[in-house]
Structures are given as structure tokens and as C-alpha cells.
MMTF fields as JSON, N, C-alpha, C and O atoms, coordinates in Angstrom:
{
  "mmtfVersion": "1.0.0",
  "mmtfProducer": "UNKNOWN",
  "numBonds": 391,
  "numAtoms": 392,
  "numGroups": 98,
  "numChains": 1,
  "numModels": 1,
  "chainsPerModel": [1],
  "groupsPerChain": [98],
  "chainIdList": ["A"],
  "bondAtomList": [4, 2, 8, 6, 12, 10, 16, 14, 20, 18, 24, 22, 28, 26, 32, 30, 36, 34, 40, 38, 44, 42, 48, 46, 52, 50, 56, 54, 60, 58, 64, 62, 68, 66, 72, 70, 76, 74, 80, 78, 84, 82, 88, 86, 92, 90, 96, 94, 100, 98, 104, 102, 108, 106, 112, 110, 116, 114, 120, 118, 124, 122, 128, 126, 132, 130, 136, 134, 140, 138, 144, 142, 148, 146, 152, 150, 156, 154, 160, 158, 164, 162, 168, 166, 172, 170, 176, 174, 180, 178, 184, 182, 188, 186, 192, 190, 196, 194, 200, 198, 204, 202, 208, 206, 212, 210, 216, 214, 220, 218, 224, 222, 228, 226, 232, 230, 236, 234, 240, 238, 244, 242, 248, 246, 252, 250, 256, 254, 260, 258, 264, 262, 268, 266, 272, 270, 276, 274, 280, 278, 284, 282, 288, 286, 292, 290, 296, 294, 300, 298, 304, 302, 308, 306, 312, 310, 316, 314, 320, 318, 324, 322, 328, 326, 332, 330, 336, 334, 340, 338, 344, 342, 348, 346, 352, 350, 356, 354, 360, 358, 364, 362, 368, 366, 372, 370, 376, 374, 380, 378, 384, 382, 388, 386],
  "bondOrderList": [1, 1, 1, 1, 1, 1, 1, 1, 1, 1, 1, 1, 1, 1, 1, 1, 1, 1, 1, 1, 1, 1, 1, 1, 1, 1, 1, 1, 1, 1, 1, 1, 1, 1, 1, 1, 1, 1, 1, 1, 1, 1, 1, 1, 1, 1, 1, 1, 1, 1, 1, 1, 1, 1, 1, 1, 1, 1, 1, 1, 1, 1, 1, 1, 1, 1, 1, 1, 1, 1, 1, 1, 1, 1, 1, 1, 1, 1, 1, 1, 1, 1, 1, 1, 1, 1, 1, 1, 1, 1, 1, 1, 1, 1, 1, 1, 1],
  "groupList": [{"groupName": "UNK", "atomNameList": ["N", "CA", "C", "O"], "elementList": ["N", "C", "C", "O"], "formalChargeList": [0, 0, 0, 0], "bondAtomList": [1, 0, 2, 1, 3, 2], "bondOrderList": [1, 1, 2], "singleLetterCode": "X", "chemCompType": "L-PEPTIDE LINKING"}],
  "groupTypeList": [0, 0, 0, 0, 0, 0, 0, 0, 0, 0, 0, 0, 0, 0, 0, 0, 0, 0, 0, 0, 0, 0, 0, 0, 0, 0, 0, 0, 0, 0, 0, 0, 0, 0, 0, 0, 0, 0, 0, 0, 0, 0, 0, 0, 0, 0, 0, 0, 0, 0, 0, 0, 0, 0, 0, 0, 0, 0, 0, 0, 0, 0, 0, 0, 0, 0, 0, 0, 0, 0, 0, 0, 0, 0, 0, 0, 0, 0, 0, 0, 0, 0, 0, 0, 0, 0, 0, 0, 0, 0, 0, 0, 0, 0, 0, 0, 0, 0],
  "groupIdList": [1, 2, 3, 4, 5, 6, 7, 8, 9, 10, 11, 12, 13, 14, 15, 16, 17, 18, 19, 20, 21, 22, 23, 24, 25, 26, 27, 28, 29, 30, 31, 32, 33, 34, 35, 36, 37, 38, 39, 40, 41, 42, 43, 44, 45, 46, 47, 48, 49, 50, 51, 52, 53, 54, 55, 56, 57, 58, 59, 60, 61, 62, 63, 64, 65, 66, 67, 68, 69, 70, 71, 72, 73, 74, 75, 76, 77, 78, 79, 80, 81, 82, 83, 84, 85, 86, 87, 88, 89, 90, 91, 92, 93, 94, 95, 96, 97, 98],
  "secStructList": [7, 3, 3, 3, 3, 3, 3, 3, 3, 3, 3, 6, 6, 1, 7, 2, 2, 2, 2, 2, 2, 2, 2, 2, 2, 2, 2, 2, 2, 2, 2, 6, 6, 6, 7, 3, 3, 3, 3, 3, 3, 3, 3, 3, 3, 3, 3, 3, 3, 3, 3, 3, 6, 6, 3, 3, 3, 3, 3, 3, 3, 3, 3, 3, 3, 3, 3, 1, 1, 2, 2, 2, 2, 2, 2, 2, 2, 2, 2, 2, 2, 2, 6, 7, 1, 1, 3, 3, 3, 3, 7, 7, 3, 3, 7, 7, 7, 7],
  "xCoordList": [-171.512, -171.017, -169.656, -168.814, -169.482, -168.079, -167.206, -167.48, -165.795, -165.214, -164.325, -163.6, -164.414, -163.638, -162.923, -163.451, -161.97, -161.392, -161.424, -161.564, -161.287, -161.21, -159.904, -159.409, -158.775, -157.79, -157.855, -158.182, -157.365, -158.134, -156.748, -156.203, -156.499, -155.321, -155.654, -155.731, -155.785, -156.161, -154.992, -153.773, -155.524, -154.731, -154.04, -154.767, -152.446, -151.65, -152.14, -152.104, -152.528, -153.021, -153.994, -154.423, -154.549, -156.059, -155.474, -155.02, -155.605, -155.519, -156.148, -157.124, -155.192, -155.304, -156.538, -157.289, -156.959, -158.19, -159.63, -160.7, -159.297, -160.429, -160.263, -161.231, -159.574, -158.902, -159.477, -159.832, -159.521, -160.055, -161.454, -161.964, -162.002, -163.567, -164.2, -165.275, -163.041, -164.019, -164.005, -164.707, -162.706, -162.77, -164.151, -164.83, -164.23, -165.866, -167.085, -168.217, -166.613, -167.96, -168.242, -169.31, -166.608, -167.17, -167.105, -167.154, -166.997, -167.647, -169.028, -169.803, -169.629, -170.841, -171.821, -172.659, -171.315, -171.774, -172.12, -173.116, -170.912, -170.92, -171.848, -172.532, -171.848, -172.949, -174.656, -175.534, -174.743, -175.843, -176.613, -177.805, -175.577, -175.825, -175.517, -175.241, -175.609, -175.686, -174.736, -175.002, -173.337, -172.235, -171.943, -172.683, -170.927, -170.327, -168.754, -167.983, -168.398, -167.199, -166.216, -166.187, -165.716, -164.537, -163.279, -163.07, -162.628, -161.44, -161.46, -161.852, -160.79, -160.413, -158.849, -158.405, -158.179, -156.493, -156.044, -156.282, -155.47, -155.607, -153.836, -153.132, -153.486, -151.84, -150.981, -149.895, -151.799, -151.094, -150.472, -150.602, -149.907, -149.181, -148.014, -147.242, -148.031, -147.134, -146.269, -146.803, -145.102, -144.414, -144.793, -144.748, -145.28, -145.665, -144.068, -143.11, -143.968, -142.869, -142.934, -141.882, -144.456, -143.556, -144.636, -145.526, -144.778, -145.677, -147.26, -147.024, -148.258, -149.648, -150.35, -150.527, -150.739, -151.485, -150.594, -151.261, -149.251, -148.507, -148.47, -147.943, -149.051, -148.842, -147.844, -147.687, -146.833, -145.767, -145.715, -144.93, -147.264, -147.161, -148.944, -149.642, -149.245, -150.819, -150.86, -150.218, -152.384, -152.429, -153.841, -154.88, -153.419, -153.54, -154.076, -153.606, -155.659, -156.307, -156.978, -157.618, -156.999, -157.677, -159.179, -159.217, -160.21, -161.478, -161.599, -161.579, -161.728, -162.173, -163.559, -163.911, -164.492, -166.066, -166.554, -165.785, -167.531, -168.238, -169.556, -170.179, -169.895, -171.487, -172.47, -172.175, -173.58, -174.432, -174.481, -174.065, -174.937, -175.484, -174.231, -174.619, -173.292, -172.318, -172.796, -172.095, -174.033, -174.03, -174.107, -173.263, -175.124, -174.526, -174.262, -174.319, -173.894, -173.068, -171.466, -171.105, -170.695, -169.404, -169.67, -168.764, -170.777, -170.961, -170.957, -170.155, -171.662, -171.468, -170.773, -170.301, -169.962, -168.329, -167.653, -167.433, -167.457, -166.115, -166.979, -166.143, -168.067, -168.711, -168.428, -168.021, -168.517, -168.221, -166.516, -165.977, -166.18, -164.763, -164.063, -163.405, -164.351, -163.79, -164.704, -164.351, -165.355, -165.694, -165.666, -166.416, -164.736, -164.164, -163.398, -162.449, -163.162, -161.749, -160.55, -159.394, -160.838, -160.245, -159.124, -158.065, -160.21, -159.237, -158.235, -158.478, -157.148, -156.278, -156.208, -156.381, -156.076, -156.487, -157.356, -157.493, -158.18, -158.561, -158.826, -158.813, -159.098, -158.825, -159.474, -159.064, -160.824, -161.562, -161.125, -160.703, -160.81, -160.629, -161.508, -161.829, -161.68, -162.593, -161.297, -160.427, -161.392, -160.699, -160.716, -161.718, -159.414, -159.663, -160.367, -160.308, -160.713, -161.274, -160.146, -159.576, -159.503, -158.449, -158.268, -157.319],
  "yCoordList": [33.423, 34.773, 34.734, 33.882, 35.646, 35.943, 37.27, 38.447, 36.222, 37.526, 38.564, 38.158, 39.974, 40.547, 42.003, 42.47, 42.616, 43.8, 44.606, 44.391, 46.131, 46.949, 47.596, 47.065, 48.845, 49.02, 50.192, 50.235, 51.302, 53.077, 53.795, 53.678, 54.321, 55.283, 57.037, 57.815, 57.254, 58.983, 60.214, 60.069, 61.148, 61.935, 62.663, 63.098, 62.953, 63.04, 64.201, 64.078, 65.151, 66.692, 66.918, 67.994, 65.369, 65.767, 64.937, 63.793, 65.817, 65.845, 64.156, 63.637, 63.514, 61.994, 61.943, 61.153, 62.766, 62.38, 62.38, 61.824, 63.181, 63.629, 62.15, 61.945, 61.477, 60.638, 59.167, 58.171, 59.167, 58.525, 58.09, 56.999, 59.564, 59.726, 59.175, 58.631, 59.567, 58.658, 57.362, 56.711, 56.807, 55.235, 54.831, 53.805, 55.996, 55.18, 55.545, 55.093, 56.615, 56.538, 55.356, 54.748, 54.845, 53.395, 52.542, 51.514, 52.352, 50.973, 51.466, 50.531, 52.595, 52.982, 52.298, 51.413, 53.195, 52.514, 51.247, 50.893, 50.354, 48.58, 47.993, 46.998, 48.538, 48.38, 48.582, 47.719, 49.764, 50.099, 49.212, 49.186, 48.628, 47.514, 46.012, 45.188, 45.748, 44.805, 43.915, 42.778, 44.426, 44.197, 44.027, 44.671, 43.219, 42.578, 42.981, 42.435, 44.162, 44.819, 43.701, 43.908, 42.87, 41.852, 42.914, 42.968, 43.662, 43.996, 45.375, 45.361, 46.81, 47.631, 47.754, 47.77, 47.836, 48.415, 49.676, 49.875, 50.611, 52.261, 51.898, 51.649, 51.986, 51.853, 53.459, 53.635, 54.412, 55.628, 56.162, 55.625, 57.05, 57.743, 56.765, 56.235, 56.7, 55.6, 56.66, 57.596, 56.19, 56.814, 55.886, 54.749, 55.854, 55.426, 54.91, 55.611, 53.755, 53.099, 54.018, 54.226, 54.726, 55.435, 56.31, 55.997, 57.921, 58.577, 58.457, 58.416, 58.396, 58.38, 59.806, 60.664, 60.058, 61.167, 62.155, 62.866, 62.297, 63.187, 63.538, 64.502, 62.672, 62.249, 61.409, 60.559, 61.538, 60.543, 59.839, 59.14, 60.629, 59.505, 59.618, 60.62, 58.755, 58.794, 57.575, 56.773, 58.47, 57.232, 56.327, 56.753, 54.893, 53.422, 52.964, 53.046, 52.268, 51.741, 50.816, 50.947, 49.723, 47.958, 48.215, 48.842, 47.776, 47.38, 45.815, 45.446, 44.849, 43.576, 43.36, 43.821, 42.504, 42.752, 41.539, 41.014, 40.931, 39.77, 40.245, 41.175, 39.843, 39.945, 38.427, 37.25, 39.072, 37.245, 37.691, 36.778, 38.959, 38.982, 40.497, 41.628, 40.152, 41.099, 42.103, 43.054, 41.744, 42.083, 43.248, 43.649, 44.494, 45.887, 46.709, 47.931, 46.019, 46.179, 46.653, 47.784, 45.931, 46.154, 46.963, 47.796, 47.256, 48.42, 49.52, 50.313, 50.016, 51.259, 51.538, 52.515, 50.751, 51.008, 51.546, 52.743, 50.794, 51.064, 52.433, 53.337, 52.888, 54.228, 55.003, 56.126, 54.755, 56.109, 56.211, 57.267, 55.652, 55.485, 56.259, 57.298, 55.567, 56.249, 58.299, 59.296, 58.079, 60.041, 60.453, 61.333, 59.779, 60.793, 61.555, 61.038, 62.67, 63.753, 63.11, 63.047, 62.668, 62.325, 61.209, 61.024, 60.459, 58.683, 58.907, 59.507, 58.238, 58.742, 57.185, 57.034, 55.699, 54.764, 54.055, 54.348, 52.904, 52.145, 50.827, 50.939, 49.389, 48.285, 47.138, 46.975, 46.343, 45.458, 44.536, 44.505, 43.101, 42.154, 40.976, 41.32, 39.551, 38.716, 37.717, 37.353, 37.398, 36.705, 35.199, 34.485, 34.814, 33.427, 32.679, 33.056, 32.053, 31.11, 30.608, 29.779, 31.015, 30.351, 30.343, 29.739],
  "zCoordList": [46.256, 46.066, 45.391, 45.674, 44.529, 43.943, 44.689, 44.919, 44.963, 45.143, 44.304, 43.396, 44.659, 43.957, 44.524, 45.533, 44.049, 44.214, 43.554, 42.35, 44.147, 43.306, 43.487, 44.48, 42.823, 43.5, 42.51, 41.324, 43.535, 42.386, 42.944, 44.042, 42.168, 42.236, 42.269, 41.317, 43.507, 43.809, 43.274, 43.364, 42.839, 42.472, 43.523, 44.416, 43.636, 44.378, 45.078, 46.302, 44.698, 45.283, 45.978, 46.394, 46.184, 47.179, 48.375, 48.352, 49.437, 50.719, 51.049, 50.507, 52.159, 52.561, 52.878, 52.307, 53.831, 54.745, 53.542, 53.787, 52.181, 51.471, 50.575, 49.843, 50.544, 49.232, 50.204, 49.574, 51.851, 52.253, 52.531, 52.788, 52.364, 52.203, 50.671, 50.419, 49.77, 48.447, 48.238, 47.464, 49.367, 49.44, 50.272, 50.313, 50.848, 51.847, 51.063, 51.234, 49.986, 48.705, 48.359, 48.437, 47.721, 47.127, 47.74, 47.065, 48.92, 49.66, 49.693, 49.49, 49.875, 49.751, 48.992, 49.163, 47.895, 46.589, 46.224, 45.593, 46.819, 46.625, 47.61, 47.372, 48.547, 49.843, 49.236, 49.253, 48.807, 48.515, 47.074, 46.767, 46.473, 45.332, 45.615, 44.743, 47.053, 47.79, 48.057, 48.448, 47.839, 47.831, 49.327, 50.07, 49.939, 51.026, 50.852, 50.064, 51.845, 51.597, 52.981, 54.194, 52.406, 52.929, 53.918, 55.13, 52.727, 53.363, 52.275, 51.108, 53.215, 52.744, 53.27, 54.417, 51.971, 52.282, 51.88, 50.689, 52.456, 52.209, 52.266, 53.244, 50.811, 51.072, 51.268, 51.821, 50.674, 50.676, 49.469, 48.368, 49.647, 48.466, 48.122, 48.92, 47.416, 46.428, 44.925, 44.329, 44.719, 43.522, 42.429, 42.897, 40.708, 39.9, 39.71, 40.036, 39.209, 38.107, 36.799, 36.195, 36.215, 35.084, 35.203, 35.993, 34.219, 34.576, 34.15, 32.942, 34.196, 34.297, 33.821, 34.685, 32.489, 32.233, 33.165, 33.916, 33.224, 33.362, 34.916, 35.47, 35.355, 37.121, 37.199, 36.323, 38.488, 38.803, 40.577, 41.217, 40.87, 42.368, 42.926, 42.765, 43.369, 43.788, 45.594, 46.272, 45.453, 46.885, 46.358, 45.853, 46.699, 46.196, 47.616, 48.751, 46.913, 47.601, 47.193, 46.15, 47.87, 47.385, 48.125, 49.184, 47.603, 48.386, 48.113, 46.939, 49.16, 48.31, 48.853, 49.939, 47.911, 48.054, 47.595, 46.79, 47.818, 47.687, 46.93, 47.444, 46.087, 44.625, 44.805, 45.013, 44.628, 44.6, 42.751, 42.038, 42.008, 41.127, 40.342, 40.051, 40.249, 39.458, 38.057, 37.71, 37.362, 36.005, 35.862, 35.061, 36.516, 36.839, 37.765, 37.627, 38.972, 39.653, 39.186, 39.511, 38.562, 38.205, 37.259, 37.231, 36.106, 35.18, 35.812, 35.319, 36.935, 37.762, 37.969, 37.387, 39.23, 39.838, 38.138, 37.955, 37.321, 36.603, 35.957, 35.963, 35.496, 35.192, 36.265, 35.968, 37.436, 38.555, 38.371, 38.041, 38.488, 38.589, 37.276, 37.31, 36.291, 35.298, 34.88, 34.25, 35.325, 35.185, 36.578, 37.001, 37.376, 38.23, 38.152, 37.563, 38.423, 38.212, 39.317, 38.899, 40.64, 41.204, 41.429, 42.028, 40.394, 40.198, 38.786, 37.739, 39.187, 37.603, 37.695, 36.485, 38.231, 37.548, 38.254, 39.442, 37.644, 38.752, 37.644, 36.418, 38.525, 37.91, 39.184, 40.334, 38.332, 38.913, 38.769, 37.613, 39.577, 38.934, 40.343, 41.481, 39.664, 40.462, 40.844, 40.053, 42.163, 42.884, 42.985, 43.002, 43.05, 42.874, 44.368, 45.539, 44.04, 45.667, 46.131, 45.422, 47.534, 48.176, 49.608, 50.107]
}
């Protein structure tokens, strides 16, 4: 299995508890494409270092997840992700073994 993370930046105006529910979409999601959800980190509202499509603070959340077979698996996630209204960034990356 490969590991990897995801880490999505919610738009500042949606309520915590709702911003926490789309983090359990996408463990959903990764679950339901046979994904092995390791560790979720819900860091919170965070201030940007510079502004973002004219946003200057969001709440930041890591999923890390384990794949036997990645090839569209990670095509989905980054398609849901990116035509969400909700996510202003998000960013996959595969983990080193340590």
C-alpha cells in the first residue's frame, strides 16, 4: 500500500461543524474507493500568509490514507475537490515510508 495525504483549505464563512462534515465526505469518498483512512487532523481556522482568490483565512485539514491501486482514485478526490464551492485550496501528495 502507498501512503498519502490530502490537506483542503475550507472557506472561512462556513460554519466549523459544516466544514467538519465535508472532511467526513472525503474520508467517505476515500473509504468507499477502498482507501484506508490512517489519520485525520482538523487544524481549524488558520490566517493565509498572503491572500487566496481574495480570501485571507480558512480552516485546514490533513486526511492521511493508505491506496493498494491509486490510478483513479486520486483522479476523483482532486475532481471533487477542485468543483467544490467550498474548498478554496487543496493539495495531494504521497508519503514517504518512515
Amino acid at each position: 500500500m502507498r501512503n498519502y495525504e490530502v490537506m483542503t483549505i475550507h472557506r472561512p464563512e462556513i460554519v466549523e461543524d459544516d466544514v467538519r462534515s465535508k472532511v467526513a465526505e472525503i474520508e467517505a469518498l476515500l473509504k468507499a474507493r477502498g482507501a484506508e483512512i490512517t489519520d485525520t487532523d482538523f487544524w481549524g481556522k488558520r490566517r493565509f500568509a498572503y491572500e487566496i482568490k481574495h480570501v485571507r483565512e480558512g480552516y485546514y485539514s490533513v486526511v492521511q490514507f493508505a491506496l493498494d491501486d491509486p490510478s483513479t482514485v486520486l483522479e476523483d478526490l482532486d475532481r471533487a475537490l477542485a468543483l467544490s464551492d467550498a474548498v478554496v485550496r487543496h493539495k495531494v501528495v504521497r508519503r514517504d515510508k518512515s
